[in-house]
Steps between C-alpha positions, in 0.01 A plus 500: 500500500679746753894539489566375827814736488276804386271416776807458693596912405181665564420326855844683580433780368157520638598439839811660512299862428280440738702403812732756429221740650483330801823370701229321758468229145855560387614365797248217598435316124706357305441439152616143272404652144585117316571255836686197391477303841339140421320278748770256350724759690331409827575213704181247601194721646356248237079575649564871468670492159177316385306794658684769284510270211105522513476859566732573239205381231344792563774668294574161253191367424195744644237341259567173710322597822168613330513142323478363880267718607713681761716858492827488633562632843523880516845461746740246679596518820843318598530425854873336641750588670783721466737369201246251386537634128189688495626730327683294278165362408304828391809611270453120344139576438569838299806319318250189414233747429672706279424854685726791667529421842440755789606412875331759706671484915181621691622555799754734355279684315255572758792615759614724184212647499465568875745747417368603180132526548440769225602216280216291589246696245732464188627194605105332492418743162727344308546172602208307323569754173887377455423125562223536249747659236735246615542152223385195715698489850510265796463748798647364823430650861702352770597700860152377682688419803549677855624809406170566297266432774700716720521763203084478521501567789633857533251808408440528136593652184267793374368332185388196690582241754767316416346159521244648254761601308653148424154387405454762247825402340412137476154564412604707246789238357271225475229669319774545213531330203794278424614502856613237699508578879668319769509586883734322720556500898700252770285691758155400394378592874649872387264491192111701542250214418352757247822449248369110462164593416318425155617719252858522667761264599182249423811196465695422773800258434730372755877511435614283724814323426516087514785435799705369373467443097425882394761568680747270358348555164562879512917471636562191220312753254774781612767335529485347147469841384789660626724178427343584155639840525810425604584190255600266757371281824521700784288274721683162650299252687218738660239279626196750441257280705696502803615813486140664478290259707748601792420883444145525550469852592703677150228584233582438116581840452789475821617210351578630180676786656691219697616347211631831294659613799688222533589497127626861544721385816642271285597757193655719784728205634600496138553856444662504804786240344362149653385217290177459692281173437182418353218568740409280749182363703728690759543786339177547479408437856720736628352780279186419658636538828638843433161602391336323808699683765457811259123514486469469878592920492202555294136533664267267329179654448170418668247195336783306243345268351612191489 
C-alpha cells in the first residue's frame, strides 16, 4: 500500500516544479498535499455529503461499481450559493478519499492568462503530464461565475479560445487516472451548457443549505470547537434557532465569520483590561448587523443563486 505521507511529498514536489514555470498557476491553484478537513468538520448539507460520500468510492472501493454494473461519474458539479461550504465539501472528498487535493480558481487563471498569453502553450503541454505523474488527487475547479463569462468574452489568447481552453483542461483531468474532479459555481446561469455535458461535470449536486438546521448545525459545530480550544464556555444562553431563522439572508459561511468576529471582539475587550462576558444571542446579532450595513458597499454580482 502507498505511504499516504510519501504520496503526500511527491504531489508537492511534483506540482511545486511545475507551477513554478508559470506564475498564471502559481497564483490561481492551490495545492492540499494530505487535507485533513472531514465532512464531520462540516455542518448539515447532509444530501450533498451523501453525494461525495458516493463519489468518493471511486477512490475507496473502485471494484464496487463494476459489481453494479455502472462506472462512477467522470465529475461533480456543486451548484449553491456563495458560503454554502462548497468548497468545504470537495476538500472533504480528497481527505475521505485519501488523495492530494488541488483547488484550481478559474476565473483567476484565465484573467492571468489574459495577460500572459505565451503561457497558454506550456500551460496546456504540461498540464495532463504532471497530473498523470501526480499520486491520486481530487482536482477542484471553482471561479465559473460572472467574471468568467465576461473574461470569454474578450478576444482570445493565441493558443486557443479561452472557453476552449477550460475544456481542454477538464477534458484532460478527467481522462486521468486516480483523479477525482469537482467543479463548483453559485452562478450556474454563468456556466457554458457544454461543461455539464457527458464526459464532464456529468453530476450535478445542489448545495443548498436547509434554513434553518444546516445553519444551526454548522455555528453549534463552531462554537463547540473554539470553546474546545479555549477550555472553557464561552457561549451563555444563545438561542441558535431564533437567532438564525430571523437572519434569512447571511449564508453559512457569513455566519461563521459572524461568530469569530464576535469571539475576537470579545478577546480585544479583554486585552484591552475589561472582563467582558460570555457571548450572547446579542452579541451575535449585532455582529451580524455590522456585516449587514457592511456588505451593502460591495456590488453583488449578476445571477446569485439562491
Amino acid at each position: 500500500m502507498d505511504d499516504p505521507r510519501v504520496n503526500a511529498q511527491k504531489a508537492a514536489n511534483l506540482w511545486a516544479a511545475y507551477e513554478r514555470k508559470l506564475p498564471p498557476v502559481e497564483r490561481a491553484c492551490r495545492l492540499v498535499p494530505e487535507p485533513t478537513l472531514g465532512l464531520e468538520d462540516i455542518g448539515g448539507l447532509d444530501a450533498a455529503k451523501e453525494e461525495i460520500l458516493t463519489y468518493a468510492c471511486a477512490a475507496t472501493h473502485p471494484a464496487v461499481y463494476a459489481q453494479w454494473g455502472t462506472m462512477r461519474p467522470t465529475g461533480l458539479l456543486l451548484i449553491g450559493p456563495p458560503g454554502s461550504g462548497k468548497t468545504l465539501l470537495a476538500e472533504a472528498l480528497a481527505t475521505r478519499a485519501g488523495t492530494a487535493f488541488l483547488a484550481v480558481d478559474v476565473s483567476r487563471l484565465v484573467l492571468h492568462l489574459l495577460h500572459a498569453p505565451a503561457a497558454v502553450g506550456e500551460l496546456l503541454g504540461g498540464w495532463g503530464q504532471v497530473l498523470a505523474e501526480m499520486p491520486p488527487t481530487t482536482i477542484f475547479f471553482s471561479g465559473f461565475d460572472p467574471n468568467l463569462s465576461q473574461a470569454l468574452e474578450r478576444p482570445q489568447v493565441p493558443a486557443a479560445p479561452l472557453l476552449d481552453l477550460m475544456l481542454e483542461l477538464v477534458d484532460r483531468t478527467v481522462g486521468l487516472e486516480e483523479k477525482l474532479v469537482v467543479g463548483s459555481t453559485s452562478w450556474p446561469d454563468a456556466l457554458p451548457p457544454s461543461f455539464v455535458e457527458p464526459g464532464r461535470f456529468e453530476r450535478v449536486v445542489d448545495v443548498v443549505p436547509v434554513l434553518p438546521d444546516d445553519v444551526i448545525a454548522a455555528l453549534e459545530l463552531h462554537a463547540s470547537r473554539a470553546e474546545k480550544r479555549a477550555g472553557r464556555t464561552l457561549f451563555e444562553g444563545v438561542d441558535w434557532k431564533k437567532l438564525v431563522g430571523s437572519e434569512d439572508d447571511v449564508s453559512i459561511g457569513d455566519w461563521i465569520r459572524n461568530l469569530h468576529a464576535a469571539l475576537r471582539r470579545k478577546a480585544r475587550c479583554q486585552a484591552a483590561g475589561e472582563l467582558p462576558g460570555p457571548v450572547t444571542t446579542e452579541d451575535l446579532r449585532s455582529e451580524v448587523e455590522r456585516f449587514r450595513k457592511a456588505r451593502t458597499s460591495l456590488p453583488i454580482p449578476p445571477g446569485r443563486y439562491l
